[in-house]
N, C-alpha and C positions, 0 to 999 in steps of 0.2 A: 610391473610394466608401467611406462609412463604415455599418460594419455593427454591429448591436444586438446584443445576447445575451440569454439568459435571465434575467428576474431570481431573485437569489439566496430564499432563503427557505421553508423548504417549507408548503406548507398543510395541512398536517396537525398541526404547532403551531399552533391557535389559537384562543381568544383570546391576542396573546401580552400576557399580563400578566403582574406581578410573582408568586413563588410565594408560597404562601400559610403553606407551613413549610419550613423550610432543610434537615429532614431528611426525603426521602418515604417514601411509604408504596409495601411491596412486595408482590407478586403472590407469595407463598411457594410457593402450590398448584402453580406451574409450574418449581420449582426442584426435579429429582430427584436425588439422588446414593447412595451404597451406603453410606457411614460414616454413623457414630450421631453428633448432635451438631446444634453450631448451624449455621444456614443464613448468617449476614451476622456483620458486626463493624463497632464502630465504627473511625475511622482518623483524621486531620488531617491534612490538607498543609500540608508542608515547604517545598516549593517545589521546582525542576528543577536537574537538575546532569548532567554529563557523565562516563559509567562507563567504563571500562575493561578491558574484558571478552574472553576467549576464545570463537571462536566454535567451537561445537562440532555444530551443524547439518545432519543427512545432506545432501548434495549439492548442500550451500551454496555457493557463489562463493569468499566468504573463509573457508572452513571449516578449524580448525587453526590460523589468523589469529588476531593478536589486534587488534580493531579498537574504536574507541569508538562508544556508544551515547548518546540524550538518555535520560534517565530520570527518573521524580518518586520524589523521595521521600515516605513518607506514616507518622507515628510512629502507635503503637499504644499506648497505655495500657491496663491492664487494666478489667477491665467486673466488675459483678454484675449478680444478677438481684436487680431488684425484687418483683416479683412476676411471678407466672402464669394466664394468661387458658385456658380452656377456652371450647372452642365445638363446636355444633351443626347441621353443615349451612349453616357457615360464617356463623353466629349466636353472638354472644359471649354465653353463658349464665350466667358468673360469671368471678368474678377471686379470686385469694388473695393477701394481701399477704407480703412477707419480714418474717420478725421478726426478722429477726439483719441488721438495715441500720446504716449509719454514723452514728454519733449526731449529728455538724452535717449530715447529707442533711437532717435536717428544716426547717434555716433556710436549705437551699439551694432547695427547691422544695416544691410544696403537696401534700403526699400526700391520700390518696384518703380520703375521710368517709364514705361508705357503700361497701359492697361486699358482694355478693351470697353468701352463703355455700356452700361447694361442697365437700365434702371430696371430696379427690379421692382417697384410700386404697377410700372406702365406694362411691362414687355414678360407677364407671367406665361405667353402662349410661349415664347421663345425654350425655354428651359423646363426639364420634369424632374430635376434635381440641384439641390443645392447644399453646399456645405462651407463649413468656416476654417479658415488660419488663424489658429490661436497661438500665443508668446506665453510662458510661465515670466513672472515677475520672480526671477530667480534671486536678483539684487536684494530678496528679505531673507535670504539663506544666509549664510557663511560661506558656500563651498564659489561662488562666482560671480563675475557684473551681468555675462553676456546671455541673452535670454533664449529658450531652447524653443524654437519655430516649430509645429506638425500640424498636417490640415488632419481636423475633424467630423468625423460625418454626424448627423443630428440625426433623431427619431420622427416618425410623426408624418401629417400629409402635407404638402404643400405652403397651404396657411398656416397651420401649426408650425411650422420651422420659419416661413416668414415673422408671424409674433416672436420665436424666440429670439431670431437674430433682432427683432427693433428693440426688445425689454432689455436687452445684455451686450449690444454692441459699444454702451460706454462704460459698462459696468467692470468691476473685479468679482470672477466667478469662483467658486471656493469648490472642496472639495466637498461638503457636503450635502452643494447643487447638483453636483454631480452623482454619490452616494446618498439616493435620498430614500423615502419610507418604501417606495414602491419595490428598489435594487432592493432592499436589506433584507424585505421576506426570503431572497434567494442569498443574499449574500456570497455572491461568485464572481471572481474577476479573473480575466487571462491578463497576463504580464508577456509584455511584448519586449524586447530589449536585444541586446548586444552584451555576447559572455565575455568575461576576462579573456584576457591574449595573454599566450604563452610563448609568443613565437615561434621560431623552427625548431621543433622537436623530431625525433626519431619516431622508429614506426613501432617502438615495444612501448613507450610512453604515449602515442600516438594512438596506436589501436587494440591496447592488452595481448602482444603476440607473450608467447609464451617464451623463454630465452631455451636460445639452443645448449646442446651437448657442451660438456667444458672443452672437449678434444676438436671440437668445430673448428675449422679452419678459414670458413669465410666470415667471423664474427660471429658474435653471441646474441647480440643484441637488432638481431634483424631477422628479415623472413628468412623460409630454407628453398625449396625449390619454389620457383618464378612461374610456374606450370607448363606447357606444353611446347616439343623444341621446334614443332610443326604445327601451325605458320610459327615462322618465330617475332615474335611481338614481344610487348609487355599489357599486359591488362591493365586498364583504368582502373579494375578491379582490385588488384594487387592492392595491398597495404604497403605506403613508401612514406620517406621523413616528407615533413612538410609543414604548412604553417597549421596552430593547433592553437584554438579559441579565437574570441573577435568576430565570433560567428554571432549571426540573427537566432534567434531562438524565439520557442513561441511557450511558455506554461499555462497551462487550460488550468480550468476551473479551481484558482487558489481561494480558502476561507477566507474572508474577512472577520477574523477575531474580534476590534475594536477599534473605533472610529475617536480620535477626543482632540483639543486643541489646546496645545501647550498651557495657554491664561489659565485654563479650566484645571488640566490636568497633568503637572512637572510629571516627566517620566525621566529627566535629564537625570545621567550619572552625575556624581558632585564634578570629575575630570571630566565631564562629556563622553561622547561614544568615538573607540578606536580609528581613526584616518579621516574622521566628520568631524566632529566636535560636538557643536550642541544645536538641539531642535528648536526653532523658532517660529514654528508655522503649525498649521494642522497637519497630523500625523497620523498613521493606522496601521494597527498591528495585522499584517497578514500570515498564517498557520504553514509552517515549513519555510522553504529557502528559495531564493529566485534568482535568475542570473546576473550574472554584473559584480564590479567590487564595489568598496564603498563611494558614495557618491555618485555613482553611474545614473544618469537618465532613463527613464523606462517609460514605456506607454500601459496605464491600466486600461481596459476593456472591456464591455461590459460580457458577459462568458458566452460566446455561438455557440456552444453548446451544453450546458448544462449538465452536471452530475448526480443522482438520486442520491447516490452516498454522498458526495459532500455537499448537497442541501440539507440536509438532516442533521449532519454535525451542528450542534451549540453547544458552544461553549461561553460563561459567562467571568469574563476577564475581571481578575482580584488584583494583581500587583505584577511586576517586572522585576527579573531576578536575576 
């Protein structure tokens, strides 16, 4: 007897249509942590490789082992701030531009012609929130000129994110500012991004239907009954072709296996790494695989929610294989 399953797909994605910007927009108010500083970084993937690592995990199976892992790579170029946005009750009430920016940012992207003016030294009663537009200095990669824009939200009270923005507002922020002693006790990041696009696919590639009878007469490779002839409709419901990846996606709590900066530590293949080429920046190996193909943009984050099992994981990175 041949038995059916569930179709794949959940509905809670949907519309699923194409995203609308390759880098999303994040929910900051629900990200707590105890260090001062920013909340997300930009990153790029490299692509996937296999680590070779000590495993060092209380009452782990292989623990003391040294076993291999899959893992992505994702380079880190340094970022500035653009500017700084203050808000009110989670209302953008003004923005400050940086005046100390890269003199070709201008021919890279359209800066801002009006903007609300706010000193933020004088008019602290105005605003209970603020946060920064930072650029990645992508131009020290390989993969592009044009620099990848996302507002940031910072940690901290008031004054504390006011010092951050005066000590960094002309600085090159690395990724290590970001990853610093505080994160690595937990060592957990969400990867925020846009998956590969597949285009217009069918709906057995689409949402794992199962393929019909060979004797089918209305096609193999599609649903079978549409459901009920009364009312007669179609359900949103139903599984039909349609566009398939290029979706927002969010991955919670990824390891961070190893943090190192190319000077320090060649990880470079002799040909470079497949549709990238070669690493130039600070990089870090994160444990398993994340959305996007190679080169894709992503926002790391620092984890809203946290995992007891993948806190506990250490693993202590020997070579790339």
């Amino acid at each position: 007897m041949r038995h059916g399953h569930i179709r794949h797909g959940s509905l809670q994605f949907w519309p699923r249509k194409k995203a609308s910007k390759i880098l999303p927009r994040v929910n900051w108010n629900s990200i707590s942590v105890k260090y001062i500083g920013l909340l997300g970084f930009i990153g790029y993937k490299v692509g996937m490789a296999s680590a070779y690592v000590k495993d060092n995990t209380p009452n782990s199976l292989t623990k003391g082992k040294k076993i291999t892992i899959p893992v992505t790579i994702m380079e880190f170029p340094t970022i500035k701030i653009l500017s700084v946005r203050f808000y009110k009750d989670n209302k953008l009430i003004g923005e400050i531009l940086n005046q100390n920016l890269d003199k070709e940012l201008k021919r890279k992207i359209k800066l801002y012609k009006k903007i609300k003016p706010v000193n933020f030294y004088e008019d602290k009663e105005k605003y209970n929130d603020l946060r920064v537009v930072i650029y990645s200095q992508v131009k020290k990669t390989g993969i592009k000129k044009t620099p990848d824009i996302v507002e940031i939200g910072l940690s901290g009270t008031i004054e504390e994110k006011l010092n951050f923005v005066k000590d960094n507002i002309s600085k090159e922020i690395t990724i290590n500012n970001f990853l610093n002693k505080e994160f690595l006790k937990q060592g957990l990041v969400d990867v925020r991004g846009v998956t590969k696009g597949k285009g217009f696919q069918g709906s057995t590639k689409r949402f794992g239907l199962n393929l019909q009878a060979h004797k089918t007469e209305k096609g193999i490779r599609g649903p079978g009954s549409g459901g009920p002839w009364h009312p007669a409709r179609v359900e949103f419901t139903q599984p039909m072709a349609g566009q398939m990846g290029y979706f927002t996606r969010v991955i919670y709590n990824n390891k961070i296996i190893f943090i190192g900066s190319i000077k320090e530590e060649d990880i470079n293949f002799k040909e470079g790494f497949k549709n990238f080429g070669k690493i130039k920046n600070d990089y870090a190996l994160i444990y398993g695989s994340v959305q996007g193909p190679a080169k894709r943009q992503l926002i790391i984050t620092v984890s809203s929610r946290p995992s007891k099992n993948q806190i506990k994981k250490n693993y202590e990175f020997l070579e790339l294989r």
